[in-house]
C-alpha positions in Angstrom: 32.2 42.2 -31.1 35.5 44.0 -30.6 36.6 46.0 -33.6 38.9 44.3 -36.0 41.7 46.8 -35.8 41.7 47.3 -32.6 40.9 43.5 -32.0 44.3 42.3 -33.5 46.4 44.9 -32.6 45.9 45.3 -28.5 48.4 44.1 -26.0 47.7 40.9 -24.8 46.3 40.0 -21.3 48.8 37.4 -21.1 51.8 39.8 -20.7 54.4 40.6 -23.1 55.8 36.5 -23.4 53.3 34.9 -25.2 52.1 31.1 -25.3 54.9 28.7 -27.1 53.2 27.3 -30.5 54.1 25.0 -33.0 53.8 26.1 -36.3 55.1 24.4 -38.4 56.4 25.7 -42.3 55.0 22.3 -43.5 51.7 21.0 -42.9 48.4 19.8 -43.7 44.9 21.4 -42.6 42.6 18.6 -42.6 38.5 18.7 -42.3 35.9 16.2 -41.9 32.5 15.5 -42.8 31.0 12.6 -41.1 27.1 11.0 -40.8 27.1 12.2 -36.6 29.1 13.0 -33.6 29.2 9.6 -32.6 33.1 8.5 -32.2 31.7 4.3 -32.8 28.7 4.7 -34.4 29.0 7.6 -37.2 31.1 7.1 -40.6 33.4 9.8 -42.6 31.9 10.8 -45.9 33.9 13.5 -46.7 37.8 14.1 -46.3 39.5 17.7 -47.3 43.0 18.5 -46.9 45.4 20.8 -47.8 49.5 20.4 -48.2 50.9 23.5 -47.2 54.5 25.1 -47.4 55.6 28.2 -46.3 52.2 29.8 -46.2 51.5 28.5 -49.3 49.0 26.1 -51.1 51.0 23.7 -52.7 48.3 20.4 -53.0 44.8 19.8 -52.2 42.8 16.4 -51.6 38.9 16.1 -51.9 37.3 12.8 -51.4 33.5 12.2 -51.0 33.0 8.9 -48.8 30.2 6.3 -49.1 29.6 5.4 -45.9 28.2 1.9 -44.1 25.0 3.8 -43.5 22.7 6.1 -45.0 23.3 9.9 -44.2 20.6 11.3 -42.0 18.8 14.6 -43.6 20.2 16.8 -40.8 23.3 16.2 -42.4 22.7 16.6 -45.4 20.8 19.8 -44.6 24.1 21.1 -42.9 26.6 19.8 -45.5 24.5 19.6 -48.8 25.8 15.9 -48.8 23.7 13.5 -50.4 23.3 9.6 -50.4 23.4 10.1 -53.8 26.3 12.1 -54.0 28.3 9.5 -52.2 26.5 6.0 -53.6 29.2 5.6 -56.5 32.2 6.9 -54.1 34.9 5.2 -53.3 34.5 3.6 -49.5 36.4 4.4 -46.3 39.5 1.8 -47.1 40.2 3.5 -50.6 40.0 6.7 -49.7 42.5 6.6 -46.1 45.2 4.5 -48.7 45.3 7.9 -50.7 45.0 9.8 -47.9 48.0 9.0 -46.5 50.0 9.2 -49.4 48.9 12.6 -49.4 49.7 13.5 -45.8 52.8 11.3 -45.6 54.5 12.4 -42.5 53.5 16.1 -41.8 52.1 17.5 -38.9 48.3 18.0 -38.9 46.1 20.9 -38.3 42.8 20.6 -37.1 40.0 23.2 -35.6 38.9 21.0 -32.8 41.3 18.0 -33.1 39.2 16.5 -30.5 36.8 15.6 -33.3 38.8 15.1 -36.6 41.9 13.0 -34.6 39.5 10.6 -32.8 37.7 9.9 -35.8 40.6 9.5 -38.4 42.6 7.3 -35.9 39.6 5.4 -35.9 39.5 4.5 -38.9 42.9 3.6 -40.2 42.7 1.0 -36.7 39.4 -0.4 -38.5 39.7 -0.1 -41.8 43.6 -0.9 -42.5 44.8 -2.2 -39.2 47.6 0.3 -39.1 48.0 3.2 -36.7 47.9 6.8 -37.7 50.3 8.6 -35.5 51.1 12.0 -37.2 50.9 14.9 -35.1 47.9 17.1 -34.6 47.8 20.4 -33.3 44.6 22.6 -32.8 43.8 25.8 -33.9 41.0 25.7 -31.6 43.5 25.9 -28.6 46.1 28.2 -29.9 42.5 30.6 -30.5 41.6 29.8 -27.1 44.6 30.8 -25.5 45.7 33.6 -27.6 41.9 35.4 -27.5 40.8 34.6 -24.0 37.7 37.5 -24.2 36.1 36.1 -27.0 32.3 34.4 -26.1 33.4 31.2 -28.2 35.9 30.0 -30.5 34.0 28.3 -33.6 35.3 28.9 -37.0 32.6 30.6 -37.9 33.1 33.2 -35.5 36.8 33.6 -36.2 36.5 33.8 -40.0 34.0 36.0 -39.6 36.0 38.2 -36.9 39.6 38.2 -39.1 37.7 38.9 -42.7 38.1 35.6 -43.8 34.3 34.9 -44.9 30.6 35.8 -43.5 30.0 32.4 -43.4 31.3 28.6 -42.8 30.2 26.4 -45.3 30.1 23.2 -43.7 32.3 21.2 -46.7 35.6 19.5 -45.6 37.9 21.6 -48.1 36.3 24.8 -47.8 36.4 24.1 -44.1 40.1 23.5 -44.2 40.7 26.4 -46.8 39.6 28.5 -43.7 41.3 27.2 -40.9 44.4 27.4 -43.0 43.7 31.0 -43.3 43.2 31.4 -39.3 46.3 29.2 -38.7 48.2 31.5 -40.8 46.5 34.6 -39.2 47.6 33.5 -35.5 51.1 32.4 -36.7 51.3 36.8 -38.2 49.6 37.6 -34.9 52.4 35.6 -32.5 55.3 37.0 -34.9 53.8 40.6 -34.8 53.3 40.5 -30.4 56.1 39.0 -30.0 57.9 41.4 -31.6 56.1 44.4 -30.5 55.4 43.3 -27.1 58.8 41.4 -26.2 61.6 43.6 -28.0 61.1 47.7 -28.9 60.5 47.8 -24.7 57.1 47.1 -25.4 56.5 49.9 -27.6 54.1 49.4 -30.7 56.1 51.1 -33.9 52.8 50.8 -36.3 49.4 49.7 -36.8 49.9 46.3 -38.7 47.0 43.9 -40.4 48.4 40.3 -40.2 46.5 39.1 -42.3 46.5 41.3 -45.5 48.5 38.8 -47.3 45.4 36.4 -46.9 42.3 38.6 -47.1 40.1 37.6 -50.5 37.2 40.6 -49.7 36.2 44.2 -50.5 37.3 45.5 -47.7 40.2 47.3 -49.5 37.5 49.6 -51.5 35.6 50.8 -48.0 37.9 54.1 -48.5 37.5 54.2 -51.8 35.8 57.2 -54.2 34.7 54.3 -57.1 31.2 53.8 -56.3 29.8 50.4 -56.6 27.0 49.8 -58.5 24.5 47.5 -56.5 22.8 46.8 -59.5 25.4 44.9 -61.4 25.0 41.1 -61.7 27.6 40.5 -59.5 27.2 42.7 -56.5 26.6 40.5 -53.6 26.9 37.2 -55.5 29.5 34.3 -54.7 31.7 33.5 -57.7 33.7 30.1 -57.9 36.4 29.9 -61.0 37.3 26.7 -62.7 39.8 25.9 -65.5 42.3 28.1 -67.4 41.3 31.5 -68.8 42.6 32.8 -71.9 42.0 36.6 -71.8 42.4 37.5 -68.7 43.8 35.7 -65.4 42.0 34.0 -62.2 43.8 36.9 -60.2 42.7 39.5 -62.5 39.4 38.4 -62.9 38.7 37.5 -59.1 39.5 41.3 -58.5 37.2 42.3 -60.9 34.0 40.6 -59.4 35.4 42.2 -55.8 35.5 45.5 -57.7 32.0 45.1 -58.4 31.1 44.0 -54.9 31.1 40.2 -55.6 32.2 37.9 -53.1 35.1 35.4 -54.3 35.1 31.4 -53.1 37.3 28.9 -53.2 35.2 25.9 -54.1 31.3 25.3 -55.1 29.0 25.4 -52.5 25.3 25.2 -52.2 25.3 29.3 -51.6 27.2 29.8 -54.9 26.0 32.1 -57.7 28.3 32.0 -60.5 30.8 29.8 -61.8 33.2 31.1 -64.2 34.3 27.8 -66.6 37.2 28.2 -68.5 39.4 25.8 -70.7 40.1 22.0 -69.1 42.6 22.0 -71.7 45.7 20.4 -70.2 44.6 19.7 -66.9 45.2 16.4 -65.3 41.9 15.8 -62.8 39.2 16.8 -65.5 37.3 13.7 -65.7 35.0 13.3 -68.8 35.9 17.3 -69.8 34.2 18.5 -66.3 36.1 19.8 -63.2 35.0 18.7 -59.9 33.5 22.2 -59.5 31.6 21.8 -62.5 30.5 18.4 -61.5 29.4 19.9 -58.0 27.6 22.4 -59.7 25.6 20.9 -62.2 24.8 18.3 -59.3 23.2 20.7 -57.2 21.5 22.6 -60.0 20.1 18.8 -60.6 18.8 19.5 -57.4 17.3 22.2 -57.2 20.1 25.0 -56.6 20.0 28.5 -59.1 23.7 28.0 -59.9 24.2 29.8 -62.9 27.2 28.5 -65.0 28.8 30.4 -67.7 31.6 30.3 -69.9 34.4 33.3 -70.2 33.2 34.9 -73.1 29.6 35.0 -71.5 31.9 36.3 -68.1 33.5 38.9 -70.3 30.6 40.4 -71.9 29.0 40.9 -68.7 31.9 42.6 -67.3 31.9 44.5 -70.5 28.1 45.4 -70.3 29.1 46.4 -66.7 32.0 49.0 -67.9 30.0 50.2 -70.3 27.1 51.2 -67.8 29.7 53.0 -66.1 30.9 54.6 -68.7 27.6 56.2 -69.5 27.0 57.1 -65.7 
């Protein structure tokens, strides 16, 4: 694989005009889990989706599905989605009614629409007799045609090729969190060219990372003379946050675990190590004093899983512990 740099910052082979994209300022990434491939015969039992403005996050939407059918165990190996999980869920019809409240009118982006727009369109036909007719655009394509040299254009290669994540995790909103970040990355990639390549008579005036406003790695302390030490409890590990902290802030303490070599996620997943619980104090989706994270969590711990779950004095004292270490180094 091309180096990164060099990767996103060569001339393309298509000339200095590049392709004309949409993208949108407004939008919504969507991802779905479903029991097979099968356009007629396999069911949606997850839906994730995320309202975005500007570059910005400005709503989210995580529905579990029960299906018509019992979820084979390749899927769940693949997903981590149980019958279980989805026995008490709402069904197909309940879940596209909020659905489209939540996408309203906005254009949707998909990594291989193919898939998700077949199977959504689908479903509002069968299950509410309506049409779904918002637009779709791929971010499969636009990769397809703005990286022509590349061997394929799953997301898991692309995530892995921008610094996004080592890893796809198979989820619907953790699935969209990360084709959000590669939309964004090609919309920096098409301003930057097109600048470069189109005006300043093709003349590159610096080196440029489009996606440094996005990246959540470690990559910022490869130059650095702080040494990490491996044998912290965090080095390595995936860390999820939930809730409101009190001493310190989800920023502030995200950095932190990256400091130490921790790896930061968005949402529980069955390769989580830690989550972080804070306060649910004030927050509106907290159902019976748990977050959905915290729900996920203990469900796969119920399973099996070693997610370790621990509160924000527990967090601080082990970041505490961890200064201290250094200290005496």
């Amino acid at each position: 694989m091309e180096d990164n740099i060099n990767f996103v910052t060569q001339k393309l082979s298509i000339g200095k005009e590049l392709f004309s994209f949409t993208f949108p300022d407004k939008y919504v990434v969507v991802d779905l889990e479903t029991t097979g491939f099968s356009r007629t015969d396999d069911s949606i039992i997850e839906i994730g989706a995320i309202l975005v403005d500007k570059g910005f996050i400005v709503d989210r939407f995580q529905q579990l599905v029960c299906p018509e059918c019992s979820i084979d165990k390749r899927i769940t190996d693949i997903t981590g989605i149980t019958n279980e999980m989805v026995c008490d869920c709402p069904n197909l019809k309940q879940t596209l009614l909020r659905f489209i409240n939540f996408v309203e009118y906005y254009p949707l982006i998909c990594h291989n629409k193919g898939f998700d727009q077949v199977f959504l369109r689908n479903a509002f036909i069968n299950h509410l007799g309506i049409s779904f007719d918002n637009e779709f655009i791929d971010s499969l394509e636009i990769s397809r045609n703005l990286f022509p040299s590349l061997n394929n254009h799953a997301l898991e290669t692309l995530v892995g090729l921008f610094g996004i994540s080592d890893s796809v995790e198979h989820r619907a909103l953790s699935d969209a969190m990360q084709t959000f970040q590669c939309f964004e990355f090609f919309r920096h990639f098409v301003s930057l060219n097109n600048a470069l390549y189109s005006g300043n008579n093709g003349k590159k005036k610096k080196k440029y990372d489009p996606y440094s406003h996005l990246r959540v790695d470690i990559s910022k302390l490869d130059n650095s003379d702080i040494p990490i030490d491996q044998n912290n409890p965090f080095f390595g590990k995936r860390c999820v946050f939930t809730g409101v902290f009190h001493s310190f802030s989800r920023q502030g303490a995200a950095e932190s675990v990256m400091k130490m070599g921790g790896i930061i996620q968005e949402n529980v997943t069955m390769k989580t190590d830690f989550l972080i619980v804070g306060s649910f104090e004030g927050i509106d989706n907290v159902i019976d004093g748990k977050s959905g994270k915290l729900n996920t969590a203990e469900k796969y711990i119920t399973k099996g899983l070693s997610i370790k779950i621990i509160s924000e004095p527990e967090f601080e004292l082990l970041l505490n512990e961890n200064n201290e270490s250094d200290d005496d180094g």
